[in-house]
PAVEXTI-868876 format. One record per residue: residue number from 0; y, x, z of N, C-alpha, C in turn. Coordinates in steps of 0.001 Angstrom, whole numbers, plus 524288, in hexadecimal, padded with zeros to 5 digits. Atoms other than C-alpha are relative to their C-alpha. Example, Ala and Ser with C-alpha at 12.3 -4.5 7.8 and 13.67 -1.06 7.14 Angstrom:
2
PT; nr; n.north; n.east; n.up; ca.north; ca.east; ca.up; c.north; c.east; c.up
PT; 0; 7FB5A; 8037A; 80000; 7EE6C; 8300C; 81E78; 804B0; 80384; 80000
PT; 1; 7FB5A; 7FCCC; 7FFC4; 7FBDC; 83566; 81BE4; 80442; 7FCFE; 802DA
REM end
This chain:
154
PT; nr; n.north; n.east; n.up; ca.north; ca.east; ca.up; c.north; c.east; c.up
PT; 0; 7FEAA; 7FAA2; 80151; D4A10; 40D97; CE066; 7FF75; 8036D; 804DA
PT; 1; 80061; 7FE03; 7FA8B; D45C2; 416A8; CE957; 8044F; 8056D; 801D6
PT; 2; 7FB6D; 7FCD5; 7FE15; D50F8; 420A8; CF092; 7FDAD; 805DF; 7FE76
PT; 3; 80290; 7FA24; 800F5; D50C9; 42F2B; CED0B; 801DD; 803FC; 803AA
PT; 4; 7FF10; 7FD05; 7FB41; D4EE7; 439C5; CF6F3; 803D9; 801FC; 7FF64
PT; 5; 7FCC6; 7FCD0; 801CC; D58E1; 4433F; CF7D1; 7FDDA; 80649; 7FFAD
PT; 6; 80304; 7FB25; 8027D; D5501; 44FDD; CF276; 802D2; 80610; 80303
PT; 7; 7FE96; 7FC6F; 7FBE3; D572D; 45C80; CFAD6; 80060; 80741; 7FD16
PT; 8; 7FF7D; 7FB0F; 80262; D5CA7; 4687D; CF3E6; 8009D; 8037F; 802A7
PT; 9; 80035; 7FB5D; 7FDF7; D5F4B; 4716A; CFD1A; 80178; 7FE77; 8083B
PT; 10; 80094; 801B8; 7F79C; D5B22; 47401; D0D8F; 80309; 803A4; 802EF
PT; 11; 800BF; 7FA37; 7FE09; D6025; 47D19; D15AA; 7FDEC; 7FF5D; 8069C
PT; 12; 80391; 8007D; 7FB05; D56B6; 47EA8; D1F8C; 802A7; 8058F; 80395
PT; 13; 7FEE6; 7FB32; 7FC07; D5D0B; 48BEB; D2511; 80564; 7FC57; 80309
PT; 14; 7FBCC; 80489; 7FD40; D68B7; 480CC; D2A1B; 7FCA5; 7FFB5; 803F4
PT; 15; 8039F; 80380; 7FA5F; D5D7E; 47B25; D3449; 7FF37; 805C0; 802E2
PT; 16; 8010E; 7FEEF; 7FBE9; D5AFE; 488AE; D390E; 80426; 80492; 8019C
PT; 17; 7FC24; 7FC61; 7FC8D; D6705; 48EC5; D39E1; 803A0; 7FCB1; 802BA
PT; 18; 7FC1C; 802C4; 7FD62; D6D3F; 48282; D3F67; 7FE23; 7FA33; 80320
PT; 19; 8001E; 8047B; 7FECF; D6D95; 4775E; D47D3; 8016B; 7FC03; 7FCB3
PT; 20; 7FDFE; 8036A; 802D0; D6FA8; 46B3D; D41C3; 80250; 7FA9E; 802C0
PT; 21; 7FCAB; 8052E; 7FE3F; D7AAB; 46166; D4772; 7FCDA; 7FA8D; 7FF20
PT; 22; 7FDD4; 80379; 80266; D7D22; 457C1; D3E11; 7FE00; 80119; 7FB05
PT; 23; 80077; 80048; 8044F; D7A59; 45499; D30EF; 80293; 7FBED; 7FC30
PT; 24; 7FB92; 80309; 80263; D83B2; 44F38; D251C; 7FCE4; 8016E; 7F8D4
PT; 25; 80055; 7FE75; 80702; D8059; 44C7B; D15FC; 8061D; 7FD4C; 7FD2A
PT; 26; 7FBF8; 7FF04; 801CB; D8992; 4516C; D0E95; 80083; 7FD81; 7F7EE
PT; 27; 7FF8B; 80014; 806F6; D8D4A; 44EC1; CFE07; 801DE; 80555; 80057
PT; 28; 7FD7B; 7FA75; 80180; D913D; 45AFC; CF7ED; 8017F; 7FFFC; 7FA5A
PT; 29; 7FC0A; 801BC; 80429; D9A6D; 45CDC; CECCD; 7FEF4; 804F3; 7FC20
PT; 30; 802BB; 7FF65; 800D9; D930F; 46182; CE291; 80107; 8019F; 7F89D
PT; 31; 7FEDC; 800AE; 803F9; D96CE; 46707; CD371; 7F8F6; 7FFAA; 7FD49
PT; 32; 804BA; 8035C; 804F0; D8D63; 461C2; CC759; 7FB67; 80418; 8000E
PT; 33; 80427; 7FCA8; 7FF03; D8584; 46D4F; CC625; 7FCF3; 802E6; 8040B
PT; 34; 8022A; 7FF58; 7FA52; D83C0; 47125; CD4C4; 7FDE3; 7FBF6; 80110
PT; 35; 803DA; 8036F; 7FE74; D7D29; 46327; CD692; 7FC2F; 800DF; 7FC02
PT; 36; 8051D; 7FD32; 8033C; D73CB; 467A4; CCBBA; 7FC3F; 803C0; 8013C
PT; 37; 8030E; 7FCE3; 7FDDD; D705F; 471E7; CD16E; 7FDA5; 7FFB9; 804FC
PT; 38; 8021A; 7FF69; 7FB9C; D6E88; 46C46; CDCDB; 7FB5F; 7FCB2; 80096
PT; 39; 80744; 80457; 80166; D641B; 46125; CD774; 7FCF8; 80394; 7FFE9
PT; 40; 803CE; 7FB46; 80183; D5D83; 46E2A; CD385; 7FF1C; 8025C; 804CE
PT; 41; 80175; 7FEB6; 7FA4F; D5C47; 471C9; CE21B; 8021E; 805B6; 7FFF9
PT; 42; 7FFF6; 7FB78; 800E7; D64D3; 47EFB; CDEA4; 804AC; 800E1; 8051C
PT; 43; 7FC3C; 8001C; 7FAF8; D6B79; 47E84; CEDCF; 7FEDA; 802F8; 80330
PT; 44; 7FF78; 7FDAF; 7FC2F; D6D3A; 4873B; CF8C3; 8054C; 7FD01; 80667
PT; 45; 7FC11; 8009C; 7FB74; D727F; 48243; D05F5; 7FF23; 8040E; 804CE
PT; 46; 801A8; 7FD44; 7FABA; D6D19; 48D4D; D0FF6; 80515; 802E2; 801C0
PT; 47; 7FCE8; 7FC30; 7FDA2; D781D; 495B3; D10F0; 80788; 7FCA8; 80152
PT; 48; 7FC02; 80357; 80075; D827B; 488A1; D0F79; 80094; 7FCF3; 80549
PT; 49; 7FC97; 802C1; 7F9E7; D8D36; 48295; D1B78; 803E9; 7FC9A; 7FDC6
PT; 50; 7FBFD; 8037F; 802AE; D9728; 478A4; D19C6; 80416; 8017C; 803FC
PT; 51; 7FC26; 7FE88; 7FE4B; DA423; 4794C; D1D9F; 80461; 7FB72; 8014A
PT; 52; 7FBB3; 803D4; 7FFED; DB068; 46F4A; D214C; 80423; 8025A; 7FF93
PT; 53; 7FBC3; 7FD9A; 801B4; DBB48; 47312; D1983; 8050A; 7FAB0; 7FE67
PT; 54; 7FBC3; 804AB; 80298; DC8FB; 46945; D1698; 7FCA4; 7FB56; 7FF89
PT; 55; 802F4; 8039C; 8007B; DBFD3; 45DB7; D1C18; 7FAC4; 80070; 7FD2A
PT; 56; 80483; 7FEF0; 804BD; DB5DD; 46162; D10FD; 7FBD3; 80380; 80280
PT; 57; 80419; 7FE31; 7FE8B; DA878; 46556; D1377; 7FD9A; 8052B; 7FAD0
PT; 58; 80197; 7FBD1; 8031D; DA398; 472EA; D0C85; 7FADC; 802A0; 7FF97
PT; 59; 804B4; 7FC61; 7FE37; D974A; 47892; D0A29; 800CB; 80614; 7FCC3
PT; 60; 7FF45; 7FB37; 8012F; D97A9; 48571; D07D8; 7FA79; 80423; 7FFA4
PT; 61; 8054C; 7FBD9; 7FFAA; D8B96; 48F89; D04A7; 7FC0F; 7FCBA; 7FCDA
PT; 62; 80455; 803BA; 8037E; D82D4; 485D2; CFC84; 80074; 801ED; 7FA7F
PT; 63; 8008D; 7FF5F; 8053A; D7D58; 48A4C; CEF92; 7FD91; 7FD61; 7FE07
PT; 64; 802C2; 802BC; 803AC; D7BB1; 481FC; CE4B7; 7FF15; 804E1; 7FB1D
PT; 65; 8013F; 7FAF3; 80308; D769A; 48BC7; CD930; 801B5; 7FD4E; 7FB89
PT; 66; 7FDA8; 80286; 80354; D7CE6; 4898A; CCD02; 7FC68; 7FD21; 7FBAC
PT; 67; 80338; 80413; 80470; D7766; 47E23; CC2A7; 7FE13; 80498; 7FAF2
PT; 68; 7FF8C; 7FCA3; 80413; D7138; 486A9; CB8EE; 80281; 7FE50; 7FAD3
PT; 69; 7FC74; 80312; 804DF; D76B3; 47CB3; CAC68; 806EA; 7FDB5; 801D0
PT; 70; 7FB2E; 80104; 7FFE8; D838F; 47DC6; CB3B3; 80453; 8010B; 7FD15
PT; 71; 7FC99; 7FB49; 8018F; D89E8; 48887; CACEE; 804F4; 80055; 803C4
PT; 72; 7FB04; 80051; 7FD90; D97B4; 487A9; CAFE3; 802B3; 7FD5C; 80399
PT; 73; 7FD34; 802FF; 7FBBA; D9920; 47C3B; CB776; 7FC9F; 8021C; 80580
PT; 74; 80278; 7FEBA; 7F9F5; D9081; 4828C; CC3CE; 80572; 80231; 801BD
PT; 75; 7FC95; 7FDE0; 7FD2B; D98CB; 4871C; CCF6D; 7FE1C; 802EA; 802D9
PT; 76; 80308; 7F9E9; 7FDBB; D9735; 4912B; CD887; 7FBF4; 7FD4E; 804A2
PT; 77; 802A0; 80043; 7FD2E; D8B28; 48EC9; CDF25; 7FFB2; 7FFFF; 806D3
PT; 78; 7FD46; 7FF45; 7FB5D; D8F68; 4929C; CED78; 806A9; 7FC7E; 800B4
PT; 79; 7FBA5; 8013C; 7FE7C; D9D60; 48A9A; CEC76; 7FECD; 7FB86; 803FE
PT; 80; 8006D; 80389; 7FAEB; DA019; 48225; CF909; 800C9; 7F942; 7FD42
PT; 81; 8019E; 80401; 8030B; D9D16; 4756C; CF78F; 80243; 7FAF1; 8042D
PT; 82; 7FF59; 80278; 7FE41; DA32C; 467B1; CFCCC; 7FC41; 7FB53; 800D3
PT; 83; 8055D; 806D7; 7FEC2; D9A12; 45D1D; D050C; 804BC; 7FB6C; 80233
PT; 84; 7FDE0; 806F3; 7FFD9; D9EA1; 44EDD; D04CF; 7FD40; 7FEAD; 80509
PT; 85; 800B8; 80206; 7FD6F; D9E6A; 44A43; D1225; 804E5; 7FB40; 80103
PT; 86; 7FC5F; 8024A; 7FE89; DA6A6; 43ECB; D18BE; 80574; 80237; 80339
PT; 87; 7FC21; 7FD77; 7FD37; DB311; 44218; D201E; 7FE70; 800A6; 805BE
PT; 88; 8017C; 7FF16; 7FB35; DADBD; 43DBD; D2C98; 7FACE; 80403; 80217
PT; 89; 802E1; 7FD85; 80053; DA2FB; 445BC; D2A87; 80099; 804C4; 8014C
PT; 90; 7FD4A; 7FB99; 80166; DAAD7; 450A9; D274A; 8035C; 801AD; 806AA
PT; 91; 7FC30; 7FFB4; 7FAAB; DB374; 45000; D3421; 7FBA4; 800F1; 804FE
PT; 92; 80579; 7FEA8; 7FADB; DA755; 44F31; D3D4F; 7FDE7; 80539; 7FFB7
PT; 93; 802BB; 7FB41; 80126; DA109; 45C2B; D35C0; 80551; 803F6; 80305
PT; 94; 7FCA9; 7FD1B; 7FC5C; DAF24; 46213; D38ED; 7FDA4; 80143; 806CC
PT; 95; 7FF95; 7FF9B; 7FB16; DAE9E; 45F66; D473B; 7F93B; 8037B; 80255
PT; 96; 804DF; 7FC05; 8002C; DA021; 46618; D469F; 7FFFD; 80408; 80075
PT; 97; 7FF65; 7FB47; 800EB; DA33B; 47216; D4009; 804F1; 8023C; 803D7
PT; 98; 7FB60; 7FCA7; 7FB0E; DAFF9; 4755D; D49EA; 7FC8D; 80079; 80476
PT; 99; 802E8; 8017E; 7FBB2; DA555; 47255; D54A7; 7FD3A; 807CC; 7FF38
PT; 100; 80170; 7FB01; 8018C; DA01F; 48261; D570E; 7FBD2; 7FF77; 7FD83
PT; 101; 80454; 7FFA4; 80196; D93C8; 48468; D50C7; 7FD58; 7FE6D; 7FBDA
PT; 102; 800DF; 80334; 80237; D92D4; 47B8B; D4719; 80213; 7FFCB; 7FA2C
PT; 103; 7FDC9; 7FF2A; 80486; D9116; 47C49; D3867; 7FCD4; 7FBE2; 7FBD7
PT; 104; 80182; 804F3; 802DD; D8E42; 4734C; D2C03; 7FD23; 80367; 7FD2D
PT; 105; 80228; 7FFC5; 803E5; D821C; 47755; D23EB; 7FD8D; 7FCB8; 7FD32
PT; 106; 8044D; 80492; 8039B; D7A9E; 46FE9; D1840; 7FB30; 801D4; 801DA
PT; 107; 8050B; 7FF88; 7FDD9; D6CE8; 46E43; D1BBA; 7FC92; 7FE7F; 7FA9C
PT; 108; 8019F; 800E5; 80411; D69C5; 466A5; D0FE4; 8037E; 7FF33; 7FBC1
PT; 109; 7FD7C; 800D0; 8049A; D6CEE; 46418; D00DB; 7FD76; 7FCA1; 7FD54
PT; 110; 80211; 802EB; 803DC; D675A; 45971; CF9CD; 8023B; 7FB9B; 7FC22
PT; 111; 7FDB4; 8027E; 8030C; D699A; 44EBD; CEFB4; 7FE78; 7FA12; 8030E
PT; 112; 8015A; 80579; 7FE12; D690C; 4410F; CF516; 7FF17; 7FC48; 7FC26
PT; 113; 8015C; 804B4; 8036F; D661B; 434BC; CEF56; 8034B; 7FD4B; 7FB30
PT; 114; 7FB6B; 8007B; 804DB; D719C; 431F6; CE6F3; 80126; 803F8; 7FC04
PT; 115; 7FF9E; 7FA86; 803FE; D6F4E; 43F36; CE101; 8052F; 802C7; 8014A
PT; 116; 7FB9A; 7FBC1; 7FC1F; D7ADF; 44609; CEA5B; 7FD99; 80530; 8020E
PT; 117; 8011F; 7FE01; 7FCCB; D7B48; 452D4; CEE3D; 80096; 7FFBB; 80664
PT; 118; 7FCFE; 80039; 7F882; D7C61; 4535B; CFFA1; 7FE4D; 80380; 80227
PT; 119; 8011F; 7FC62; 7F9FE; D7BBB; 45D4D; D0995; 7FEC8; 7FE40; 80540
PT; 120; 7FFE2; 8003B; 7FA73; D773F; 45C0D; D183E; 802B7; 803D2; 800DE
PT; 121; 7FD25; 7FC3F; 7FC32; D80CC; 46211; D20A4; 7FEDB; 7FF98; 80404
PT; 122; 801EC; 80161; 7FAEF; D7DDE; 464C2; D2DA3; 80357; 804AF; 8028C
PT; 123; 7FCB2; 7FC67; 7FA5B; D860D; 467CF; D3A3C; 7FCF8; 8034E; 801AC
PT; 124; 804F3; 7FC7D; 7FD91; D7EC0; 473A7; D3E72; 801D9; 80602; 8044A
PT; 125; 7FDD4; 7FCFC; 7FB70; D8049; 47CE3; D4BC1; 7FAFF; 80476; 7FD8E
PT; 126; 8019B; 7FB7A; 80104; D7B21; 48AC5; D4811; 7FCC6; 8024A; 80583
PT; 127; 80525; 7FE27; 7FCA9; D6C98; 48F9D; D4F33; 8026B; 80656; 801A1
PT; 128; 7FEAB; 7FB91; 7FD55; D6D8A; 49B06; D578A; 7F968; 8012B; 7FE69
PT; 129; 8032B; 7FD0C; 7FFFB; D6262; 4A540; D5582; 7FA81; 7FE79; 802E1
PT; 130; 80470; 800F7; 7FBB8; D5A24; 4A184; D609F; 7FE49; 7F979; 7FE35
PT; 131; 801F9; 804DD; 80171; D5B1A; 4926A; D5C45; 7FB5A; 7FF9F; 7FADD
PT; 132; 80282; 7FE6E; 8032D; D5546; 496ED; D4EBB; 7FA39; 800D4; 8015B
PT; 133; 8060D; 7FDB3; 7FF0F; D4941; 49DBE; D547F; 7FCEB; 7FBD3; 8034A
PT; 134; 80363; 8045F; 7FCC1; D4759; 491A8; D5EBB; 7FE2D; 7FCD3; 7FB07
PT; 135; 800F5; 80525; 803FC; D464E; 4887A; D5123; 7FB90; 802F8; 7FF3F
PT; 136; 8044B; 7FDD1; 80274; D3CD3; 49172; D4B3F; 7FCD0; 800D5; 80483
PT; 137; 80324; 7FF99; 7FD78; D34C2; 493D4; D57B2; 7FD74; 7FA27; 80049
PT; 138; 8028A; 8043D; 7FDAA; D34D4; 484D8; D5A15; 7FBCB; 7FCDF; 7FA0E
PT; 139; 80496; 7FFE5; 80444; D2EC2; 4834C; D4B16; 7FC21; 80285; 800AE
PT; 140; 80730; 7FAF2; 7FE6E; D250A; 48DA3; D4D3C; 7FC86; 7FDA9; 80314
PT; 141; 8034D; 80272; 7FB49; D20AD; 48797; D581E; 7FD33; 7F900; 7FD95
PT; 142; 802B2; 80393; 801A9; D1FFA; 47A7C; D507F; 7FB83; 7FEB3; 7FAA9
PT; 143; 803B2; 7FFC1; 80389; D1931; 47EFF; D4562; 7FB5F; 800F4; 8023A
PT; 144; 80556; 7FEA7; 7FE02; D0F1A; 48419; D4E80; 7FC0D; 7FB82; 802BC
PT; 145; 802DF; 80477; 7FDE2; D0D2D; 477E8; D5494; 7FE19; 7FDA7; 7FBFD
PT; 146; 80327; 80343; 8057B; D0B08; 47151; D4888; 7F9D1; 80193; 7FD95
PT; 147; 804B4; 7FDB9; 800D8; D01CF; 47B1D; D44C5; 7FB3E; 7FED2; 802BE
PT; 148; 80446; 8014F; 7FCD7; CF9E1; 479F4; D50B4; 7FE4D; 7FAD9; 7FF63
PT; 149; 800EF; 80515; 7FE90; CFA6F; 46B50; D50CF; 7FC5B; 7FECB; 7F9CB
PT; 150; 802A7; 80017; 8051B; CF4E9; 46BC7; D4045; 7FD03; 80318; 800B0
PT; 151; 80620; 7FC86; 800B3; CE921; 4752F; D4393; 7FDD8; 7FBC2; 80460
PT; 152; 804FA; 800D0; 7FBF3; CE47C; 46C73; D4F0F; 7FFA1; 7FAE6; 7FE0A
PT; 153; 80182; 8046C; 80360; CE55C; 460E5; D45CC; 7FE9B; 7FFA3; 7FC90
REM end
């Protein structure tokens, strides 16, 4: 029987360039019947979503799932904060992170894994300064050009 990938519903690529990236943690997330429906259907937003450490408990906050259209009544509010299943020790280390200055928890990814779970990547991440931004994008520029050059003289 061969293993099944895990399937990748939602990226947020503006995470990589508005932030450093520590650390990285996959998370479970706690999940009602018709919000995992909608989320097989790829109907997710994580760009504008942070997590939080609240009473031990891990929070994400800002993530839109869009409501199941055959939900009717049982959908919930699309924007409500949402709990990720990590370990305790897990949980206690992210603490000592986030008190650390600078330092905040965003999702990077959302997909379904192999058991058919939803999970989040979380990632410890130190916030780019202006000037770091423009060095990333200069130092792409510069490598797309090489590439370029190096595919015309081959």
């Amino acid at each position: 029987m061969a293993k099944k990938e895990r399937k990748l519903i939602a990226n947020n690529k503006k995470a990589y360039h508005d932030y450093f990236i520590e650390e990285t943690y996959e998370a479970g997330i706690v999940l009602t019947g018709t919000e995992i429906k909608s989320v097989r259907q790829g109907k997710v937003s994580i760009k504008e979503s942070y997590a939080k450490i609240e009473n031990s408990e891990m929070i994400l906050y800002g993530m839109n799932i869009s409501p199941y259209e055959q939900g009717n009544r049982y959908n919930v509010e699309p924007l409500r904060p949402r709990k990720l299943l990590l370990h305790k020790q897990e949980i206690r280390k992210l603490i000592g992170y986030t008190t650390m200055k600078g330092l905040t928890l965003v999702p990077l990814k959302m997909y379904i894994n192999e058991e058919g779970r939803a999970k989040v990547e979380i990632a410890v991440a130190r916030g780019k300064k202006n000037y770091d931004k423009r060095e990333d994008i200069a130092r792409r520029d510069a490598k797309r050009d090489i590439d370029r050059k190096m595919k015309e003289r081959y």
